[in-house]
C-alpha positions as CSV (number, residue, x, y, z in Angstrom):
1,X,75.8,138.5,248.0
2,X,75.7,142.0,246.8
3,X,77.1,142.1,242.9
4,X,78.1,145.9,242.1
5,X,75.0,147.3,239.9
6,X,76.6,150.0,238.2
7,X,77.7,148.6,235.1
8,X,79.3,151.9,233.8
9,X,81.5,152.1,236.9
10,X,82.2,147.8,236.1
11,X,83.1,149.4,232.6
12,X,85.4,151.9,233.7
13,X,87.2,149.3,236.0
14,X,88.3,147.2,232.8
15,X,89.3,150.0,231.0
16,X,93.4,150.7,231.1
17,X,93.8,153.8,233.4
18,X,96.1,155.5,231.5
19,X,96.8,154.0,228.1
20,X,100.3,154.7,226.6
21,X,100.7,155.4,223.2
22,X,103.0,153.6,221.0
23,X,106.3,156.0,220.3
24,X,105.6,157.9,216.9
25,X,107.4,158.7,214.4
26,X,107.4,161.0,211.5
27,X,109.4,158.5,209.3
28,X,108.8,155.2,208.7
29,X,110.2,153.1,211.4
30,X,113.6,150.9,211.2
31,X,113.2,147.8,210.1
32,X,115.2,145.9,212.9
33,X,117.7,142.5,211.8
34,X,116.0,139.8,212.7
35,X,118.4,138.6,215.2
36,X,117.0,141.3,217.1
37,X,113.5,140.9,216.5
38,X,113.7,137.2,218.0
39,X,115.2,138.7,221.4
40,X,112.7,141.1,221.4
41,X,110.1,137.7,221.1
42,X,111.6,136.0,223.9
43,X,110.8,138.9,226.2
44,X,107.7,140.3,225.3
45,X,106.7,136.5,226.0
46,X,108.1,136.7,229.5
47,X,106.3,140.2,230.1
48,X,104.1,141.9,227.6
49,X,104.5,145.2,229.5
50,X,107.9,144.9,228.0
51,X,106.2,145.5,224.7
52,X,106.3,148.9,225.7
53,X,109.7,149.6,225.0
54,X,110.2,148.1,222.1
55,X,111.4,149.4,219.0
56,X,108.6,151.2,217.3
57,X,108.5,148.8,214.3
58,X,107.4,146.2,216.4
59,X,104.5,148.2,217.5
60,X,102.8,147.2,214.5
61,X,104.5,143.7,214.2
62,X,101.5,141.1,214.2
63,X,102.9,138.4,215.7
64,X,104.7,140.3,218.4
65,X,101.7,142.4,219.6
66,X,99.6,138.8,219.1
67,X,101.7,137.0,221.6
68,X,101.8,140.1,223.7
69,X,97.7,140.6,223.8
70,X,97.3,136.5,224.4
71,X,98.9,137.6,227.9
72,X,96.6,140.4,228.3
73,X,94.6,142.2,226.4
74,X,96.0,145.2,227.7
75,X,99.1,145.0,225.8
76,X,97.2,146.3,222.4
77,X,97.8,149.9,224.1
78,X,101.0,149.2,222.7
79,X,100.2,148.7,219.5
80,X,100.6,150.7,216.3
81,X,97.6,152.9,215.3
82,X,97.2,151.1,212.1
83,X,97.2,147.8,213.9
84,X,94.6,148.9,216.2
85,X,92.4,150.2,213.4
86,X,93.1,146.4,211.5
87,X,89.8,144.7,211.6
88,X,90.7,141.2,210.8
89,X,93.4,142.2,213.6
90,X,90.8,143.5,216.2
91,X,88.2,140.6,215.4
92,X,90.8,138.6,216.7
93,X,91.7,140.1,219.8
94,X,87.8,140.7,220.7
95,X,87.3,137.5,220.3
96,X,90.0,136.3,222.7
97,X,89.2,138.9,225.1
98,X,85.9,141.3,224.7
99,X,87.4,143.9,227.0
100,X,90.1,144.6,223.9
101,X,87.1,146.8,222.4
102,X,88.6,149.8,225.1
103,X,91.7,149.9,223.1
104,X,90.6,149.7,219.0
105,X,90.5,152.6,216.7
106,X,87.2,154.5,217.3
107,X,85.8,153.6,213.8
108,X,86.0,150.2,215.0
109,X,84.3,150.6,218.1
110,X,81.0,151.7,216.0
111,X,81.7,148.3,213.7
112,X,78.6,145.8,214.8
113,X,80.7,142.7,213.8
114,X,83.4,143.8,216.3
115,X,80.8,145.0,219.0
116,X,79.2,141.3,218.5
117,X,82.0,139.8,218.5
118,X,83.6,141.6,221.5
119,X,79.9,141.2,223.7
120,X,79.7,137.5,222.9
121,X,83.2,137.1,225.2
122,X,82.1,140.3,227.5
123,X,78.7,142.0,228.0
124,X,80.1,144.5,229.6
125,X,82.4,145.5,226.4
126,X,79.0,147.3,225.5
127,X,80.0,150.1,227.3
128,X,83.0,150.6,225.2
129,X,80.4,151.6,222.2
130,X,80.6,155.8,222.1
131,X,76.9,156.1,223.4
132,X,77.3,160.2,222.4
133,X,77.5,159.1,218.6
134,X,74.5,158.3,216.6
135,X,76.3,155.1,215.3
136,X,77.2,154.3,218.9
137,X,73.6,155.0,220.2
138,X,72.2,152.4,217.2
139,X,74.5,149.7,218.3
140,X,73.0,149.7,222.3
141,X,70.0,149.9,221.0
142,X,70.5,146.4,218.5
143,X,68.6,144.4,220.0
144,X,71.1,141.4,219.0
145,X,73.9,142.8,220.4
146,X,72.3,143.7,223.7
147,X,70.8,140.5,224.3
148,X,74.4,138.8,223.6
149,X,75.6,140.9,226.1
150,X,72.7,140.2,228.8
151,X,74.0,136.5,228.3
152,X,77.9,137.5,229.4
153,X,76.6,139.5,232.4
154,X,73.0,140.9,233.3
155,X,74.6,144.2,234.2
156,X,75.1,144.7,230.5
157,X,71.2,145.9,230.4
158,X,72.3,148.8,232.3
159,X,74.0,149.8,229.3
160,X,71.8,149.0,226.5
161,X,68.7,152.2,225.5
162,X,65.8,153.3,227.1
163,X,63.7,151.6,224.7
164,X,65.4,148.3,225.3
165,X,65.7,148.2,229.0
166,X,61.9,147.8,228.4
167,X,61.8,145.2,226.0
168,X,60.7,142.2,228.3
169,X,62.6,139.1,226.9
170,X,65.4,141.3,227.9
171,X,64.5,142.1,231.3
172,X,63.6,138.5,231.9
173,X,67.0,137.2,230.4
174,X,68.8,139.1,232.6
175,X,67.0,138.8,235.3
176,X,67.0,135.2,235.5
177,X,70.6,135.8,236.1
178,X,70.3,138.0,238.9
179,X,67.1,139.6,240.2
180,X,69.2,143.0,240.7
181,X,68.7,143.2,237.2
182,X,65.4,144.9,238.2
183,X,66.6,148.1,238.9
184,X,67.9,148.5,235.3
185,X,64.0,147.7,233.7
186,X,62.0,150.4,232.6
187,X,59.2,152.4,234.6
188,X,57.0,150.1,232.5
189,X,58.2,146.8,233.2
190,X,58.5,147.6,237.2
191,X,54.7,147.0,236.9
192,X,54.7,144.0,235.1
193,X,53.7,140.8,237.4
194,X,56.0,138.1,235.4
195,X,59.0,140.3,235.6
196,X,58.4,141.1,239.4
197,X,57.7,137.7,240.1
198,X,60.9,136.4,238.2
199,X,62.9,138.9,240.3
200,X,61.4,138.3,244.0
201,X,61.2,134.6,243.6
202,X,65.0,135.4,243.9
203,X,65.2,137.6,246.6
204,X,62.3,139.4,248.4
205,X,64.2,142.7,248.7
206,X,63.3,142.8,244.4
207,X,60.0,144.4,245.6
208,X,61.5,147.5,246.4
209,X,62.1,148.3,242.9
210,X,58.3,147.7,241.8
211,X,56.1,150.4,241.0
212,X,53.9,152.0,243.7
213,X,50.9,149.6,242.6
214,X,52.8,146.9,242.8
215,X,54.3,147.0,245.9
216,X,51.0,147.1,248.1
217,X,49.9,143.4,245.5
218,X,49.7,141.0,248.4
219,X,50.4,138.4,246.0
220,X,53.8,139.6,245.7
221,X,54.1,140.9,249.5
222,X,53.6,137.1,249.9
223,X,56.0,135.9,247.6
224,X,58.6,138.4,249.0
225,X,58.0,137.8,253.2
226,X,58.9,134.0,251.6
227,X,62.0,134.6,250.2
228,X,63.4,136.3,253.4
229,X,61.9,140.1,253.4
230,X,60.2,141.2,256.3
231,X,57.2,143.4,256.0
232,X,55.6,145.9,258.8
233,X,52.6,147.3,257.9
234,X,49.4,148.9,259.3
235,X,46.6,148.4,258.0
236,X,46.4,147.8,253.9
237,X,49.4,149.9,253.7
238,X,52.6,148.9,252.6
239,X,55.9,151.6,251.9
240,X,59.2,150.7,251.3
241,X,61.9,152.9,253.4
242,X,65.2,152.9,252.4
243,X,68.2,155.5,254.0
244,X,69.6,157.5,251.5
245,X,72.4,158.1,253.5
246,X,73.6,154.0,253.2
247,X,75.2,152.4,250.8
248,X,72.8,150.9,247.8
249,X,71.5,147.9,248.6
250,X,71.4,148.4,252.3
251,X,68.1,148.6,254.3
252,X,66.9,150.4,257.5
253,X,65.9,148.6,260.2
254,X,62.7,149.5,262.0
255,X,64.5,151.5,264.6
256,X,65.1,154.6,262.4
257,X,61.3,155.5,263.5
258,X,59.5,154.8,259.9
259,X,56.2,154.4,260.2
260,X,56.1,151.4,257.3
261,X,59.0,149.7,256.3
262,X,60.3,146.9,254.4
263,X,63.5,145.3,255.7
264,X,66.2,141.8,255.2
265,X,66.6,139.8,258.0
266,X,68.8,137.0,257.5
């Protein structure tokens, strides 16, 4: 099976569409009887959408917006501004859920304790880290932090720096997950034979992604007609085709009149 391999667009997918803003207001918000505040408990536990329209003190109550996040994380949308920008708060709430680093106060987001903590429950959370800021561009290139978030999801190397998509133990980490992690190494590593080998002892169709050298290696031509990938070749020569105009992943078969191809039979 075919796992997406875009981890920005699997980063974009957790994200909240269209966040809405707690109500603001230029005074300080009334305090509400408690009476009030209790009914307000009962339903926010029932929904935590309902959080929404709740008074706006209660957008920064903790144990309100606690209770509402526990449901989904989704709820801290909700939340007052000085909430979300609460570290102890936010360590919390990564920590129950990583995908909560979408919705923290920016100056959080470039906090490595609440990256860490946020990747350790969600690799992909890495792609909440601004990568346009320097701070942001530091943390995907912490070598700590990446390689927690290799351990949640391989995909999360997708998101990490250039220089770290060719750090090795990296590549091999996530590739032991899922030899699609291959497409995400650097130009480098696509010609290393323990990181090819790692991949197309998974699947054969991981040769496509080796460098030119290493595609025509009959070791590894070998290795990857054993693990299910035909090859057709003529003489010592051996291409890969692939149809630009299918989906990723998907492979020509010998009738689209390639000389040399490479294709999955099943």
């Amino acid at each position: 099976q075919v796992v997406s391999r875009t981890a920005t667009a699997s980063v974009v997918a957790m994200a909240p569409s269209s966040p809405s803003r707690a109500p603001s207001s230029p005074s300080r918000p009334r305090a509400l009887p408690p009476q009030e505040v209790n009914v307000w408990r009962q339903v926010v536990a029932r929904d935590w959408k309902k959080l929404q329209r709740a008074a706006p003190s209660l957008h920064a109550d903790r144990r309100l917006v606690w209770e509402a996040q526990q449901q989904d994380y989704r709820a801290l949308q909700y939340a007052a501004e000085e909430l979300r920008a609460d570290k102890g708060f936010m360590l919390q709430a990564v920590r129950h859920d990583g995908r909560a680093l979408s919705l923290v106060a920016q100056e959080l987001r470039l906090d490595r304790q609440v990256v860490l903590e946020a990747v350790r429950d969600c690799g992909l959370a890495l792609g909440f880290v601004p990568a346009h800021l320097p701070a942001g561009k530091l943390l995907r290139g912490d070598r700590e932090i990446v390689l927690e978030a290799i351990r949640q999801d391989w995909r999360a190397l997708d998101l990490a720096t250039s220089e770290l998509k060719g750090d090795r133990e990296l590549s091999l980490e996530a590739i032991a997950q899922s030899w699609q992690a291959i497409e995400f190494v650097s130009e480098e590593l696509r010609g290393d034979r323990e990181v090819l080998l790692a991949a197309i002892d998974q699947s054969g169709e991981a040769l496509r992604y080796a460098s030119e050298t290493m595609r025509s290696d009959p070791e590894l031509v070998r290795k990857a007609q054993e693990r299910g990938w035909g090859v057709v070749t003529e003489g010592n020569e051996c291409l890969v085709h692939t149809d630009d105009t299918k989906p990723a992943g998907v492979i020509s078969p010998p009738s689209s009149g390639q000389p040399y191809e490479m294709f999955a039979f099943g």
